[in-house]
C-alpha positions in Angstrom: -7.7 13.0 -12.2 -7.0 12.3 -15.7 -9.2 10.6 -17.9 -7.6 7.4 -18.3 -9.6 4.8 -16.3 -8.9 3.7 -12.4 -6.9 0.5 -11.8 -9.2 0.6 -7.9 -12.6 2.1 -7.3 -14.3 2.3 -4.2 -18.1 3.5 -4.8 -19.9 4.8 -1.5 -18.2 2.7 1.2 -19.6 1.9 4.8 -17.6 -0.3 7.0 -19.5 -1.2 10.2 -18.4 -3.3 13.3 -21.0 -3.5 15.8 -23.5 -1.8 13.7 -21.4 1.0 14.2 -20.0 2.8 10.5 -16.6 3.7 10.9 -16.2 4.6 7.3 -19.4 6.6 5.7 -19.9 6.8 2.4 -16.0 6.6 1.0 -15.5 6.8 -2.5 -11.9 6.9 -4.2 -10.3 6.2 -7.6 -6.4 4.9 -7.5 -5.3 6.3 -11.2 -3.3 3.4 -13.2 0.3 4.1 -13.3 0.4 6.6 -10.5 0.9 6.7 -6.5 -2.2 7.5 -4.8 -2.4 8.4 -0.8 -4.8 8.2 1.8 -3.7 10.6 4.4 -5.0 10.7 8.0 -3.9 10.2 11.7 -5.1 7.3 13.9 -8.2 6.9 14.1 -9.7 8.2 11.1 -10.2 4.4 9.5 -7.3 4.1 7.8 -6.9 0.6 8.8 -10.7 -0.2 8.1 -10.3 1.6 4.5 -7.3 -1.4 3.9 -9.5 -4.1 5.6 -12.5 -3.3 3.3 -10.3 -3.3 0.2 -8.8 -6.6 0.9 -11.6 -8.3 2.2 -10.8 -8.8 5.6 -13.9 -6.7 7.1 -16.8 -6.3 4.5 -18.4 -3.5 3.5 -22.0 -3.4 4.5 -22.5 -1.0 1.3 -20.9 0.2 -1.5 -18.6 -1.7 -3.7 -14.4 -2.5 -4.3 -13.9 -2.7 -8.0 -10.2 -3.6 -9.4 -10.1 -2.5 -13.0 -13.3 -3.8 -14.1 -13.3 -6.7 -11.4 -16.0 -6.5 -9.0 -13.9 -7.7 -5.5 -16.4 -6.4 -2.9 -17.3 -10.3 -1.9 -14.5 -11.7 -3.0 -11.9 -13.8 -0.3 -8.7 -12.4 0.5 -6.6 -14.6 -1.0 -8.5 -14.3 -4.8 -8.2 -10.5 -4.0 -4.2 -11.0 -4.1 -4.4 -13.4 -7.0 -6.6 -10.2 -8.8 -3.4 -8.2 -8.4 -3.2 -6.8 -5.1 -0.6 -7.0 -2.7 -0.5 -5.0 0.6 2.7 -4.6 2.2 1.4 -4.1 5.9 1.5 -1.9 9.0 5.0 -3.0 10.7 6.5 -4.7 7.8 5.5 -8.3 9.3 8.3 -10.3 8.1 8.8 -14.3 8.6 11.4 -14.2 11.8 12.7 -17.5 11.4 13.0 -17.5 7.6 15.8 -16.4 5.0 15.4 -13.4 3.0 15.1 -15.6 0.7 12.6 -17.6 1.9 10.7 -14.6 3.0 10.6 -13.3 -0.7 9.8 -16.3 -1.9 6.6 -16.8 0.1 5.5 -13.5 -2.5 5.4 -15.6 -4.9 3.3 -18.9 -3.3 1.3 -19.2 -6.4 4.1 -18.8 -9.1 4.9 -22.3 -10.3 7.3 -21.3 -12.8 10.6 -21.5 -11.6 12.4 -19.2 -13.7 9.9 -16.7 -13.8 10.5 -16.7 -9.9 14.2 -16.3 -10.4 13.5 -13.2 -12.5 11.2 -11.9 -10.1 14.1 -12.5 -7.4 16.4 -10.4 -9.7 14.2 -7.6 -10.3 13.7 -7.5 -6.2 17.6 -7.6 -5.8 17.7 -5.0 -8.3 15.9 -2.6 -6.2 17.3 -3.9 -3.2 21.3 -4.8 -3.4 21.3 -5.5 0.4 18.9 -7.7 0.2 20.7 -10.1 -2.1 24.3 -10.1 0.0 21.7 -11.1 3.0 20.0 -13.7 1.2 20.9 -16.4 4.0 20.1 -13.8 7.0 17.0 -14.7 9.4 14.4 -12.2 8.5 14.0 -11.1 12.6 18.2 -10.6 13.0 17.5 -7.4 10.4 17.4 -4.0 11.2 14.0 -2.0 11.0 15.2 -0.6 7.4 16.1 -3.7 6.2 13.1 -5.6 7.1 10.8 -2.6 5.7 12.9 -3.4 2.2 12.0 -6.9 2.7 8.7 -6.6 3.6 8.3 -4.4 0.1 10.2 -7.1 -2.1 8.0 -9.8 -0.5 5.0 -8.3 -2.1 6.5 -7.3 -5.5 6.9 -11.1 -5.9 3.5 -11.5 -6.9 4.0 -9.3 -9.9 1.1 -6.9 -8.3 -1.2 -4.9 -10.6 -1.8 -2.5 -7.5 0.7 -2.3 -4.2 -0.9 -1.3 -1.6 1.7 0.1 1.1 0.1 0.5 5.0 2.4 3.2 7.1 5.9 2.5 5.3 7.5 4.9 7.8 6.2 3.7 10.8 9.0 2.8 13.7 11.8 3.7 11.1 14.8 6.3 11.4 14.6 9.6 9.4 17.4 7.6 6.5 15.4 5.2 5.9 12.2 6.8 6.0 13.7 9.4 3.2 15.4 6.2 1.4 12.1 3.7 1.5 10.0 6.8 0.2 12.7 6.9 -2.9 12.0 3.1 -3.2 8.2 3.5 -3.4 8.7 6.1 -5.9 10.8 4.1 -8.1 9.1 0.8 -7.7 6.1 3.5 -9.1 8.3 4.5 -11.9 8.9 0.9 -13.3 4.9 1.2 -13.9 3.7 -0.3 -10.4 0.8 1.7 -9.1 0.8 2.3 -5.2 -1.6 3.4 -3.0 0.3 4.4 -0.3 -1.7 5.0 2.9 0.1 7.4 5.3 0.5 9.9 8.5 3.7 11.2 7.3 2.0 14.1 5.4 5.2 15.7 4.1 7.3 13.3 2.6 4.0 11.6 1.3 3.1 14.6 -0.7 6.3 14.6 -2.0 6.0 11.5 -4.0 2.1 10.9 -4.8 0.3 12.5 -7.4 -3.3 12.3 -5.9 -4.7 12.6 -2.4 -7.3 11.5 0.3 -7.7 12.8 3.4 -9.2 10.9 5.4 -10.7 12.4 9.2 -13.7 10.2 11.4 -14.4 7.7 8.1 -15.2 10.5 6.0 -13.1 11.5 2.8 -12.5 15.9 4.0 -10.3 16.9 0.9 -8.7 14.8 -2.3 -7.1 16.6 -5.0 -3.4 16.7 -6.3 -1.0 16.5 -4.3 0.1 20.1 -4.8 -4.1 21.4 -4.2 -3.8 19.4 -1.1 -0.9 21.4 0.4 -2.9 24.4 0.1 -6.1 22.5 1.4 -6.8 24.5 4.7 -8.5 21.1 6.2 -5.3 19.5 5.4 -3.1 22.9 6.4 -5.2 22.8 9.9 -4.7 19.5 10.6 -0.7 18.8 9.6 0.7 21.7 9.2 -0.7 24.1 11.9 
């Protein structure tokens, strides 16, 4: 990785339930400005990795440091107001709410109202649908639609890091291809994204630095383009 310093750190992370470690000694750097990924298949504590980060399980060692913030002990919700937001496994969306009222949640501790309105534009920038359905219940949307949703929702809090949990879970091939484009451009507008991932292919295609990720144990990281040549990573995605 380049030299300019991380925007997240993790620094020899165990994650225990039960006195059982199901991550062992994790350590990471998220590079400002660029889209990281943790790659791995179910089971290799993935979802541990994201509850560590954001507070919801604690680390029994090691620490969580955003930009020069330590967060290791820190609640969830002052984690978010640090400047993460995690757009989670199966998108999550408020059923019974608006779009609107779904993307406005985003932003619960924005009191400003117009800079709310110009986070509302920049969200219907990226997503046009989203603004002709502004009146539509979140749970009447297709799978696509509520992924873009989902993604808006957490850009309202003007996020120094977005962390994105298996964007292409339950979704069809188009909109797998066209949320990977979003992420990318919501990257190039100078969001960083750590992007965490089983879709190994059109991951790589997008990030610019890898974990893999196998029994709580980082196996390879690297660019993107070492990590397609990686023959841990070649063995266990590609064949």
């Amino acid at each position: 990785m380049s030299a300019s310093s991380p925007q997240l750190q993790l620094r020899g992370i165990y994650t225990a339930y039960d006195k059982a470690d199901v991550l062992t000694d994790v350590s990471l750097s998220v590079e400002s400005g660029r889209i990281t990924c943790i790659l791995g298949s179910n089971g290799s504590g993935k979802s541990t990795l994201i509850r560590s980060i954001l507070g919801l399980t604690r680390p029994r060692l090691g620490s969580v440091h955003l930009g020069e913030q330590d967060i290791t002990r820190l609640p969830t919700h002052l984690i978010n107001k640090a400047g993460i937001a995690c757009i989670p496994e199966g998108r999550k969306v408020f059923p019974k709410l608006t779009v609107e009222e779904n993307l406005l949640v985003g932003a619960y501790r924005e009191r400003d109202k117009a800079t709310i309105q110009q986070r509302l534009g920049r969200v219907y920038e990226i997503f046009p649908r989203l603004r002709e359905r502004v009146r539509q219940l979140g749970g009447t949307m297709s799978g696509g639609e509520q992924a873009m949703l989902s993604i808006g929702r957490g850009l309202m809090s003007a996020p120094k890091l977005l962390l994105i949990d298996e964007p292409s879970l339950g979704l069809s091939p188009l909109f797998v291809q066209e949320t990977f484009n979003v992420i990318q451009r919501i990257n190039e507008s100078g969001v960083t994204v750590l992007l965490v991932e089983q879709n190994v292919h059109q991951t790589l295609a997008i990030a610019h630095y890898g974990y893999v990720l196998m029994q709580g144990r980082v196996v390879a990281s690297g660019t993107t383009q070492s990590l397609r040549g990686n023959e841990e990573v070649q063995k266990a995605y590609f064949g």
